[in-house]
C-alpha positions in Angstrom: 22.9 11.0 -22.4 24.4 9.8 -19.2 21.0 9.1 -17.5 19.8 7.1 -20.7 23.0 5.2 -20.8 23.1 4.3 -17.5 19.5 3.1 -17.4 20.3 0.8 -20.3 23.1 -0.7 -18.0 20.2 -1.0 -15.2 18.2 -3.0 -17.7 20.9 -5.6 -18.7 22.5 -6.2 -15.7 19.4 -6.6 -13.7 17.6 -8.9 -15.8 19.7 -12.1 -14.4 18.0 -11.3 -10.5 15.2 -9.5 -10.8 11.6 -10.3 -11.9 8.1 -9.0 -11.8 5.0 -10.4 -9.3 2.1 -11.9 -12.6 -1.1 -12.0 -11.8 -2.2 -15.3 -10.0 -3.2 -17.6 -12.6 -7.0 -19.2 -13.2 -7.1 -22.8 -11.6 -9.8 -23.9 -14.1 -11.4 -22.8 -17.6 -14.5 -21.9 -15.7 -12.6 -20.1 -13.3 -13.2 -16.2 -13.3 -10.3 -14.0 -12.8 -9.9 -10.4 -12.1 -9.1 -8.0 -14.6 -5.9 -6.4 -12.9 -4.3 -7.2 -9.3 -4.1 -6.0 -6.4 -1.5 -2.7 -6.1 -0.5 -0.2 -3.9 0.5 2.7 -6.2 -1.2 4.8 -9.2 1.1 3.0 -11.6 0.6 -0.8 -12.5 2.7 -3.3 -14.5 -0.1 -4.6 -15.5 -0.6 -2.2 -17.7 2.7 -3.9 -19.9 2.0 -7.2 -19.2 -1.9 -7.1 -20.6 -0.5 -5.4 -23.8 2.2 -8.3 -24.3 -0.5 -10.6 -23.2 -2.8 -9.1 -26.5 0.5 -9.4 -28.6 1.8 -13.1 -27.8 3.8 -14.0 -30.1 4.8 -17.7 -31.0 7.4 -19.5 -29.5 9.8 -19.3 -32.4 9.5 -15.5 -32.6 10.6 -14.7 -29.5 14.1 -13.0 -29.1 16.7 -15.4 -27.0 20.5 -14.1 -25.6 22.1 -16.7 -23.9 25.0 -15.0 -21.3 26.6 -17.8 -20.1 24.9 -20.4 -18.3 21.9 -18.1 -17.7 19.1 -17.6 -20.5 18.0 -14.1 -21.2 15.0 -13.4 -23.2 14.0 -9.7 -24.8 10.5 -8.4 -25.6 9.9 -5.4 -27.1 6.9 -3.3 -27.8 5.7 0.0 -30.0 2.4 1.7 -29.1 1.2 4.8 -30.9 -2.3 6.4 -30.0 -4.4 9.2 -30.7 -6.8 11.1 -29.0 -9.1 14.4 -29.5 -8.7 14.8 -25.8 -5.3 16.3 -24.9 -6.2 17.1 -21.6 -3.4 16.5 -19.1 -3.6 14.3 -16.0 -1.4 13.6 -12.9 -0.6 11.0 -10.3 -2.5 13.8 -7.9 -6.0 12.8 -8.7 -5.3 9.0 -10.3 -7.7 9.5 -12.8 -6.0 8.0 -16.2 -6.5 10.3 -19.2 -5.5 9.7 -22.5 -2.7 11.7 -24.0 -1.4 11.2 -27.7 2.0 9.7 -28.4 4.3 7.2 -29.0 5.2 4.4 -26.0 8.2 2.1 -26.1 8.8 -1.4 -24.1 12.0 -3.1 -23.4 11.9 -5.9 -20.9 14.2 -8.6 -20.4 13.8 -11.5 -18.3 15.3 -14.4 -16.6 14.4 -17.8 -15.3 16.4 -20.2 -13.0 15.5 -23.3 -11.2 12.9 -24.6 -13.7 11.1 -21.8 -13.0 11.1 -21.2 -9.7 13.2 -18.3 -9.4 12.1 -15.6 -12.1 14.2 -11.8 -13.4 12.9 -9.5 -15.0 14.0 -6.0 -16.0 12.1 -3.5 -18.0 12.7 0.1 -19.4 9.8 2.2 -21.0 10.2 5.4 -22.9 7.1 7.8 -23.7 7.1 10.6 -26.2 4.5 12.8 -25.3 4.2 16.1 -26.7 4.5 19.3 -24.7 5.2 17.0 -20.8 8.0 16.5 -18.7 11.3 18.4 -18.5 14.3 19.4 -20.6 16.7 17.9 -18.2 14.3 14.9 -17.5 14.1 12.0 -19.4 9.8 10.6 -19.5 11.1 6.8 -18.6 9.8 4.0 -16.3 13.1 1.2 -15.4 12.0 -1.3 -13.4 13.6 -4.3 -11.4 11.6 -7.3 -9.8 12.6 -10.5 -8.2 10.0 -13.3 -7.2 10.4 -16.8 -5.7 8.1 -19.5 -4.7 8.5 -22.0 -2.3 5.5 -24.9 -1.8 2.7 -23.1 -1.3 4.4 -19.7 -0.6 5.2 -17.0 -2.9 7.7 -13.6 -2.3 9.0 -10.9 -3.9 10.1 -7.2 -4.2 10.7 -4.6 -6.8 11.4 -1.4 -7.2 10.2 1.2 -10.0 11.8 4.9 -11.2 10.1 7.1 -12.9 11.2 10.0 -14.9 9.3 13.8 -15.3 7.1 13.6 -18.3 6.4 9.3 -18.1 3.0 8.5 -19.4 2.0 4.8 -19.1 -0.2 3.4 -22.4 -3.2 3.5 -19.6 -2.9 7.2 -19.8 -1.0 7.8 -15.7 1.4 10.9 -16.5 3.7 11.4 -13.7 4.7 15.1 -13.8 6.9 14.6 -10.9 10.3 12.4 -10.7 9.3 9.5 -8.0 10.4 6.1 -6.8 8.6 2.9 -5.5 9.9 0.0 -3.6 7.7 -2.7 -2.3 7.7 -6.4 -1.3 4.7 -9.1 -0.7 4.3 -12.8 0.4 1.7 -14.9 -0.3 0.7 -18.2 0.9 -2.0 -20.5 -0.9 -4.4 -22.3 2.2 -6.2 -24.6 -1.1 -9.7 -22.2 0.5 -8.1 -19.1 -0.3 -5.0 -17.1 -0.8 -3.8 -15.0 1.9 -1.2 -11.9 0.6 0.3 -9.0 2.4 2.3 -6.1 0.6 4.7 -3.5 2.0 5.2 -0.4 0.0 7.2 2.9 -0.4 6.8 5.8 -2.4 9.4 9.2 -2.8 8.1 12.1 -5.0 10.0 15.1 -5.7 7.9 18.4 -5.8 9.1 20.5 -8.9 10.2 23.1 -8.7 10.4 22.9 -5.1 12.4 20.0 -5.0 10.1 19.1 -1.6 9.9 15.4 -1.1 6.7 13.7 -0.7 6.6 10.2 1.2 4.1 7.5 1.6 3.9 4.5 3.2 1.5 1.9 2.6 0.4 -1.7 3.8 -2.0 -4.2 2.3 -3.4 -7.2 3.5 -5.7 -9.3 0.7 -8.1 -12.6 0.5 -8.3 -14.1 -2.3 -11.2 -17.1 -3.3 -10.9 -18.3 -6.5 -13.8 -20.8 -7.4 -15.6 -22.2 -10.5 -16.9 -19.3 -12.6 -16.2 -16.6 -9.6 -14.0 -14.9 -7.7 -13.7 -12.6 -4.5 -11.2 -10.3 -3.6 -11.5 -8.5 0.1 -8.7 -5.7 0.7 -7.9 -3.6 3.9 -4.4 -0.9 3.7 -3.2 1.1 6.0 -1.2 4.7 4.5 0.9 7.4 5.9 1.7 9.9 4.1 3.3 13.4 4.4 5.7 15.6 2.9 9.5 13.9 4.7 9.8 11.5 7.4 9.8 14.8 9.8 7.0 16.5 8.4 4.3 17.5 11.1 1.7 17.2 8.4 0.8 14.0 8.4 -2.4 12.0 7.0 -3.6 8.9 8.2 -5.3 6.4 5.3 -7.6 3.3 5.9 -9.2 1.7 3.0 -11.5 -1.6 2.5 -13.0 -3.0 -0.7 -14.4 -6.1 -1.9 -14.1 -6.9 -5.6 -16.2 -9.7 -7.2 -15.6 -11.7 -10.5 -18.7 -13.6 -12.0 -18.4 -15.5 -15.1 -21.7 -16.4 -16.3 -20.5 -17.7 -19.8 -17.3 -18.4 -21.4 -17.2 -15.3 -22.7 -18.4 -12.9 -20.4 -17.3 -11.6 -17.0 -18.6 -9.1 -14.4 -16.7 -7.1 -12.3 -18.5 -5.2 -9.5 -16.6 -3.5 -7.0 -17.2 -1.2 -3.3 -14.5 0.3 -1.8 -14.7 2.9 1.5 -11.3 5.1 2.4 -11.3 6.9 5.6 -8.8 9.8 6.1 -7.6 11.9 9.0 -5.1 14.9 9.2 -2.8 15.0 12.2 -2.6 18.5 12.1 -5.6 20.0 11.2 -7.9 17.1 12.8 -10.1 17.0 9.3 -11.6 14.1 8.1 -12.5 12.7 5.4 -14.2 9.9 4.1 -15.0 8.3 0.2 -17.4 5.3 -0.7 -16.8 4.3 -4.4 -18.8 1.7 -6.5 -18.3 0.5 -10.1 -19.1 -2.1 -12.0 -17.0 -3.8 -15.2 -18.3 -6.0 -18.2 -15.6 -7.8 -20.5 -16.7 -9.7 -23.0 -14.5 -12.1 -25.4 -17.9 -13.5 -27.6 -15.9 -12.8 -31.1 -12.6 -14.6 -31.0 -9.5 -11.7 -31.2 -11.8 -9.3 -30.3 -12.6 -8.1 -26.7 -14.9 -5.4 -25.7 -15.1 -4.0 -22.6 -17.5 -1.6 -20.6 -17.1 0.0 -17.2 -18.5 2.4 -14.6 -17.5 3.9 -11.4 -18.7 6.1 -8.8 -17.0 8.1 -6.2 -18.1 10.5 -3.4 -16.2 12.3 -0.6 -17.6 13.8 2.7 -15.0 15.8 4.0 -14.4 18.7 7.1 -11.9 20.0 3.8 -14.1 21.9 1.3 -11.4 21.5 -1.0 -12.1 17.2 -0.7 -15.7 17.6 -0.7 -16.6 15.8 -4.4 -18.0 13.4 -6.2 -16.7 12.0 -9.6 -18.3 10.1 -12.2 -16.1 8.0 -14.6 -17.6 5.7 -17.5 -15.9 4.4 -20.4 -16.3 1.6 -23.4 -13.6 0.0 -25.3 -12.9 -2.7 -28.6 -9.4 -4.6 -28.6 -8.9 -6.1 -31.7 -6.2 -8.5 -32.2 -4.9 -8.4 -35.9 -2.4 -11.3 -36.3 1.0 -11.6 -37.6 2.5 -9.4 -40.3 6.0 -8.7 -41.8 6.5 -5.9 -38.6 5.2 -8.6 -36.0 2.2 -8.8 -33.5 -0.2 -6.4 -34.3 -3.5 -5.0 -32.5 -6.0 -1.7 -32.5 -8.0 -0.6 -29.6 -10.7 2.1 -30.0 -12.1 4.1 -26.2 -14.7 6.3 -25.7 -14.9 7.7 -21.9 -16.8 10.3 -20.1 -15.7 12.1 -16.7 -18.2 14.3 -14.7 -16.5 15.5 -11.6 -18.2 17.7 -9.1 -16.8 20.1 -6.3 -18.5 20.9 -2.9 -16.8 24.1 -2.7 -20.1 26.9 -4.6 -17.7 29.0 -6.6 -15.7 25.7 -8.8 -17.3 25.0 -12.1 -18.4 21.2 -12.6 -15.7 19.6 -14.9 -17.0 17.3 -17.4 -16.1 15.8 -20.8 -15.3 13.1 -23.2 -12.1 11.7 -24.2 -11.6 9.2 -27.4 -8.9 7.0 -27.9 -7.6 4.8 -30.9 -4.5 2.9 -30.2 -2.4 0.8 -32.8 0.2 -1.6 -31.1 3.3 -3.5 -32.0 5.0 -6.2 -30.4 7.6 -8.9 -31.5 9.2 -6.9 -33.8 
């Protein structure tokens, strides 16, 4: 009761400073824009923002407090899904599956200098049957601030997440953990230039062992008429505590493409190639990944969307030696308006074949279906 108390204070009081870093917007109708942005951990807001993007509501809908000379606004959003797949999943291997339950989304935002200076604050609540901890609470707070000056844009936030969380794209965290991270952007009219800095804490249950990682980004963005490129390079330490001789070294490099043929159809291809090295053990390992996205808007309120990726590690680590193949199809369909508010249904088939180096583990393979129904503006 404390803990849920206390997080509702972090969500009202930080919602006059703190606000979340959107998605760069599309300079032209033609323009083709990525499907999600550029991130350094498992977790994504954009996640919450593309399911209150589905559910805008109108203007006149929306919920206003005004606290004084500053204007706070309060979104809220119900998602319940189903699946015949109640396979569990972790932020260990990143590989999102879908759990049944009901997800809850309570974000609160500012805005100060005509826009210029942007809060926002958000709390999330899963119910997931059978995950997390009696003494843990499964929520997500979160507190973001942003600013943009000219050309430039900044900001930080910081995320906390509880034992049990699992985000509506299926991430389950079954480990309490905390992110921090800050970028800065600068537009040069050719492209956009960003660099991120970022911070991650786990806590090992029931060990209570603390697992760090530190991570830096440096993207390029060209955004032209009907396409886009994204090129990417990090840099990640990570280990068990600041002092831990254990230590791996992480350097990744993708390129991401956006093609817009039509109006209503975009492609995503994408090539990515992480490299990793243990300090004490001297292994290596490294992982080219491919995939490849279609998202298609042809029937108005409906999107469907189709996707395929490809990974493949050669590692000195038996254990790292794999190769995983993920595939997946989905419908979003937007219903309107109704007495409960903003209504929509998503239906997902996906398929996961994941196979081991090491002769004695079994290949893991399987589908997972989804049907979501989701609330907003209620």
């Amino acid at each position: 009761m404390i803990r849920a108390f206390c997080a509702w204070v972090f969500l009202i009081v930080g919602c006059g400073a703190l606000a979340a870093c959107s998605p760069i917007a599309v300079t032209s109708e033609n323009s083709a824009e990525f499907s999600d942005t550029t991130k350094l951990f498992p977790y994504s807001d954009a996640d919450s923002k593309r399911l209150r993007k589905e559910l805008d509501k109108p203007l006149q809908s929306t919920i206003a407090l005004e606290l004084g000379p500053k204007l706070v606004e309060l979104k809220a959003s119900y998602t319940e899904q189903r699946s015949k797949d109640d396979a569990k999943n972790s932020t260990a291997n990143l590989q999102p599956t879908k759990v049944p339950g009901r997800y809850f989304d309570l974000l609160a935002s500012s805005s100060r200098f005509d826009g210029k200076l942007i809060g926002e604050s958000e709390l999330a609540y899963s119910e997931m049957p059978g995950v997390g901890l009696e003494h843990e609470l499964p929520t997500m707070s979160r507190l973001t601030l942003r600013g943009n000056w000219g050309d430039a844009n900044y900001g930080a936030t910081y995320r906390s997440f509880g034992s049990g969380f699992v985000s509506t794209a299926g991430l389950k965290f079954d480990n309490p953990r905390e992110e921090r991270e800050a970028w800065g952007e600068y537009n040069f009219k050719l492209f956009r230039l960003k660099g991120i800095l970022g911070e991650s804490w786990e806590r090992q249950l029931p060990s209570g062992q603390l697992a760090l990682a530190r991570t830096a980004t440096t993207s390029v963005n060209l955004n032209r008429n009907g396409w886009s490129a994204l090129l990417t390079s990090s840099y990640s330490l990570l280990g068990q505590s600041e002092v831990a001789l254990d230590k791996t070294t992480a350097f990744s490099n993708g390129l991401s493409l956006a093609y817009r043929p039509t109006s209503f159809l975009t492609i995503e291809p994408a090539f990515n190639v992480k490299q990793e090295w243990s300090q004490a053990t001297g292994l290596k390992t490294a992982t080219p990944s491919g995939g490849i996205a279609l998202v298609s808007t042809l029937i108005p309120d409906v999107s469907l969307t189709g996707r395929t990726s490809y990974s493949r590690g050669f590692s000195d680590d038996p254990l790292k030696d794999n190769s995983i193949l993920n595939t997946a199809a989905g419908l979003n369909w937007k219903l309107g308006r109704t007495v409960l508010g903003e209504q929509a249904l998503s239906f997902q088939i996906e398929y996961n074949h994941q196979v081991s180096g090491t002769p004695v583990t079994t290949p893991i393979s399987g589908f997972n279906g989804l049907i979501q129904w989701k609330l907003a503006g209620f």
